[in-house]
ZAPA-346156 format. One record per residue (C-alpha): x, y, z; residue in one letter. Coordinates in Angstrom, 3 decimals. Each point is the difference from the previous one (the first is absolute). Layout:
X, Y, Z, A
...
This chain:
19.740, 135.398, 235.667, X
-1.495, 3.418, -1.326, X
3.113, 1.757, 2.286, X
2.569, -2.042, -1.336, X
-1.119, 1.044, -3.597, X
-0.177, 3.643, 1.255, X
3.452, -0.372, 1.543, X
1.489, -1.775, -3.259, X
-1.489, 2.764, -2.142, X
1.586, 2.507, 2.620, X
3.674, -1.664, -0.472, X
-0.478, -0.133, -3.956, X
-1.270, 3.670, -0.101, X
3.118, 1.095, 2.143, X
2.262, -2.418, -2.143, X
-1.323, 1.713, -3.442, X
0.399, 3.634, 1.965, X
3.749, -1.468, 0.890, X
0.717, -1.071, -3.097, X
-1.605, 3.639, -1.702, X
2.366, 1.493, 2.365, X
3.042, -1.557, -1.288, X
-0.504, 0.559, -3.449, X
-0.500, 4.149, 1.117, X
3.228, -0.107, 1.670, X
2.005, -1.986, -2.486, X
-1.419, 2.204, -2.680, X
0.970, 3.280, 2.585, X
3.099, -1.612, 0.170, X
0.649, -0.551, -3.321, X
-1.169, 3.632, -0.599, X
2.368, 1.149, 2.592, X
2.495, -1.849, -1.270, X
-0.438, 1.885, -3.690, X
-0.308, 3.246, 1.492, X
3.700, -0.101, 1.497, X
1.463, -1.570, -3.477, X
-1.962, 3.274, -1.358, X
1.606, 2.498, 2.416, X
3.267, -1.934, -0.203, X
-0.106, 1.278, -4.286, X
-1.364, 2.993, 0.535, X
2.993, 0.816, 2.661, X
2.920, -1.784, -2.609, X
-1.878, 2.543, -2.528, X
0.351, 3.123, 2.267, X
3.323, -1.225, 1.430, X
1.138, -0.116, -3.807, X
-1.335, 3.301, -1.082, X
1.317, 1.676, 3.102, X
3.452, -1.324, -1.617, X
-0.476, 1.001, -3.570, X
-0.635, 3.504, 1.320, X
2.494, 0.219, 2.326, X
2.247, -1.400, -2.598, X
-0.889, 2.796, -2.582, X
2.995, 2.155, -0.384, X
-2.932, 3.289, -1.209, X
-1.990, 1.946, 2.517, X
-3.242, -1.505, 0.442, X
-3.002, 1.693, 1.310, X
-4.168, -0.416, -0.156, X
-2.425, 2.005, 1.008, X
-4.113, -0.442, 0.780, X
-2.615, 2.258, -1.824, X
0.204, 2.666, 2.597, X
4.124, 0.071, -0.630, X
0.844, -1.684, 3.848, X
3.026, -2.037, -0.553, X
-0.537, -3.853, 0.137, X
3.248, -1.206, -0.989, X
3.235, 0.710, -0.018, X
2.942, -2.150, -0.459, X
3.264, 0.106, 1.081, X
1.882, 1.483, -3.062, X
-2.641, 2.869, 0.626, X
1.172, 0.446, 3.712, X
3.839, -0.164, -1.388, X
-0.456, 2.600, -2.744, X
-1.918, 2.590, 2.445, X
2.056, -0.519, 3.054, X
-3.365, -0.731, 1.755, X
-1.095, -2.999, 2.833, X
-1.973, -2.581, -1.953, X
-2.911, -0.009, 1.521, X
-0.067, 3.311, 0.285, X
-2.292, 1.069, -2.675, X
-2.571, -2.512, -0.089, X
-3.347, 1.602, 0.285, X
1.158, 3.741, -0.153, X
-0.678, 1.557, -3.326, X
2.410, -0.081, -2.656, X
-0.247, 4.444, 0.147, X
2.521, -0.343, 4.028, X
2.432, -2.249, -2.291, X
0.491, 0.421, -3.180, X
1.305, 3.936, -0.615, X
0.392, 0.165, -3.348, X
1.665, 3.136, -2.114, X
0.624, 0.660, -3.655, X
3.585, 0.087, -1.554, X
0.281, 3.261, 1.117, X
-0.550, -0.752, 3.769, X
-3.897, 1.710, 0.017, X
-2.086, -2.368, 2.186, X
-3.242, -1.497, -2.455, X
-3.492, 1.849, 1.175, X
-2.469, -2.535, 1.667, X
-1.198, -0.379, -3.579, X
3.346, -0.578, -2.130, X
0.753, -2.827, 2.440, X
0.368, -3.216, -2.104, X
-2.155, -1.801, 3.335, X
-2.707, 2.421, -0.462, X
-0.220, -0.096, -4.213, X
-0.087, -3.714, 0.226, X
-2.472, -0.533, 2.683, X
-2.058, 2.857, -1.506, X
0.598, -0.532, -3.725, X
0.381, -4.247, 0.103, X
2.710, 0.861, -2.461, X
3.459, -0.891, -0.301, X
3.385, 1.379, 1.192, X
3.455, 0.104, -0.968, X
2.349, 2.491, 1.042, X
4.429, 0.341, 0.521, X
-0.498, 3.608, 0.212, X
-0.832, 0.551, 3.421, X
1.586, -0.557, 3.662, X
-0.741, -1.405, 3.418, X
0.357, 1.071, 3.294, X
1.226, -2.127, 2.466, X
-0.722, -0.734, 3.628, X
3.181, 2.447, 1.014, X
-0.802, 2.689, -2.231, X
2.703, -0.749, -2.889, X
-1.685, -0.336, -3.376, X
1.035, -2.627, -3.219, X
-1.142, -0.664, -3.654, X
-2.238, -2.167, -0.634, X
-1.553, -1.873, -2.928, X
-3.481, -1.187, 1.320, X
-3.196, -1.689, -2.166, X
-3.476, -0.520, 1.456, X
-2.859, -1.475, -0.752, X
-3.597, -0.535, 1.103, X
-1.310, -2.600, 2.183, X
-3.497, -1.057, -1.938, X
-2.813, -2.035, 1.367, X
-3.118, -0.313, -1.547, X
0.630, 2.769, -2.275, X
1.004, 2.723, 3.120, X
3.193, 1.026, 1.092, X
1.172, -1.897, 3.416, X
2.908, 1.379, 0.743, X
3.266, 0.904, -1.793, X
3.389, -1.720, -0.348, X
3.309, 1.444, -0.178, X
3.585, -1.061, -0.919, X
3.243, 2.135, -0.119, X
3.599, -0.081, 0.179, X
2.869, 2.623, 0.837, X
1.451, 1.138, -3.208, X
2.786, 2.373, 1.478, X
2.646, -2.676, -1.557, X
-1.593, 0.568, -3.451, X
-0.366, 3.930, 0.444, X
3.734, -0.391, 0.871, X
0.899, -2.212, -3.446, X
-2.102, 2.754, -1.433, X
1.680, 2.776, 1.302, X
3.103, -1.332, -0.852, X
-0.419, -0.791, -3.632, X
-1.376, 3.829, -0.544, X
3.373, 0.876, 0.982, X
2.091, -1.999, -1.351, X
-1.437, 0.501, -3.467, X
0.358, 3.491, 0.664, X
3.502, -0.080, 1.093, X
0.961, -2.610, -3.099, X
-1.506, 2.848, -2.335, X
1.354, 2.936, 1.667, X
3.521, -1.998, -0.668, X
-0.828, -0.549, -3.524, X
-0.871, 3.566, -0.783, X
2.892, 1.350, 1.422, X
2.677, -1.420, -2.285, X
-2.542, 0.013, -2.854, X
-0.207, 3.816, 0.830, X
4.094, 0.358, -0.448, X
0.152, -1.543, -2.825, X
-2.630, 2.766, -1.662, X
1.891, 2.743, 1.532, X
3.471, -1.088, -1.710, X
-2.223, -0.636, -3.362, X
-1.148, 3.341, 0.130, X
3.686, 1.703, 0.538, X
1.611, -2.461, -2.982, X
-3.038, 1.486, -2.238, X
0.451, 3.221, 1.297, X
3.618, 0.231, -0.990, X
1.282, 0.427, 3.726, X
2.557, -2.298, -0.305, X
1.209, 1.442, -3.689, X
-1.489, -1.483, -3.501, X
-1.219, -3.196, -0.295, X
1.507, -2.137, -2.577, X
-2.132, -1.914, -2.341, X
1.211, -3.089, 1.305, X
């Protein structure tokens, strides 16, 4: 009688350790189960981001605290003539050559990169160029800004677009208001040469009339 109450204490013990079991490995399950709806968002969310960058029709590039590129989207790779993966993890000094309007490269400290990574200030600038990945060069018009964290800089974004068609607008409306004046004066001039011959009395005496 005493082993048949050990054994029945046995079978309950392993039936409560069964039953303890379960209930791990439903909740296991159930926390397996959340963990791959989690990663399922998390991979719409990057899968939807990936698109709204690729989408964006402006250069877009971001940088770490040491400068080493960390993205770069495709509009980026279009614009420079350069592979898209590329330039992740070099440093934003063996991509970006940048130059003033009159084709002089920036020093190490001019470069926008540097003064906002330094500085944690600001940037906006049409009055420089680019050099691209086969040596031609284009205007740009490029803004960056800080990457903040806890009150220290990150990192450093950076958007820009070619602005050749603009410089070309540009270039074109200098002349042509130049060209529309020069046509103006001309006649304008004629008319104060004769003037100055009728007042003169080069032509004979001037009536009254």
């Amino acid at each position: 009688q005493e082993k048949t109450f050990q054994l029945g204490q046995k079978i309950k013990d392993i039936e409560k350790k069964n039953t303890e079991f379960h209930d791990v490995q439903m909740a296991m399950t159930n926390v397996l189960e959340d963990l791959e709806a989690a990663k399922g968002l998390i991979e719409q969310e990057k899968a939807k981001d990936e698109a709204i960058l690729a989408s964006i029709g402006d250069g877009l590039v971001a940088t770490d605290e040491s400068g080493n590129i960390i993205l770069f989207n495709h509009s980026a790779s279009r614009l420079l003539r350069a592979d898209l993966k590329e330039p992740l993890g070099k440093s934003y000094k063996e991509i970006f050559v940048i130059s003033n309007e009159n084709g002089r490269e920036l020093a190490a400290e001019e470069n926008p990169f540097h003064q906002v990574l330094s500085a944690d200030e600001k940037i906006r600038s049409s009055q420089c160029t680019l050099r691209r990945a086969d040596g031609s060069v284009f205007p740009v018009s490029m803004a960056l800004a800080p990457i903040e964290s806890k009150g220290s800089v990150k990192g450093c974004i950076m958007v820009f677009r070619d602005i050749t068609q603009e410089k070309a607008v540009d270039r074109m409306k200098t002349e042509f208001i130049s060209l529309v004046s020069h046509q103006l004066r001309t006649p304008l001039t004629a008319m104060k040469w004769f003037s100055e011959m009728l007042l003169q009395g080069s032509t004979g005496e001037l009536k009254k009339e």
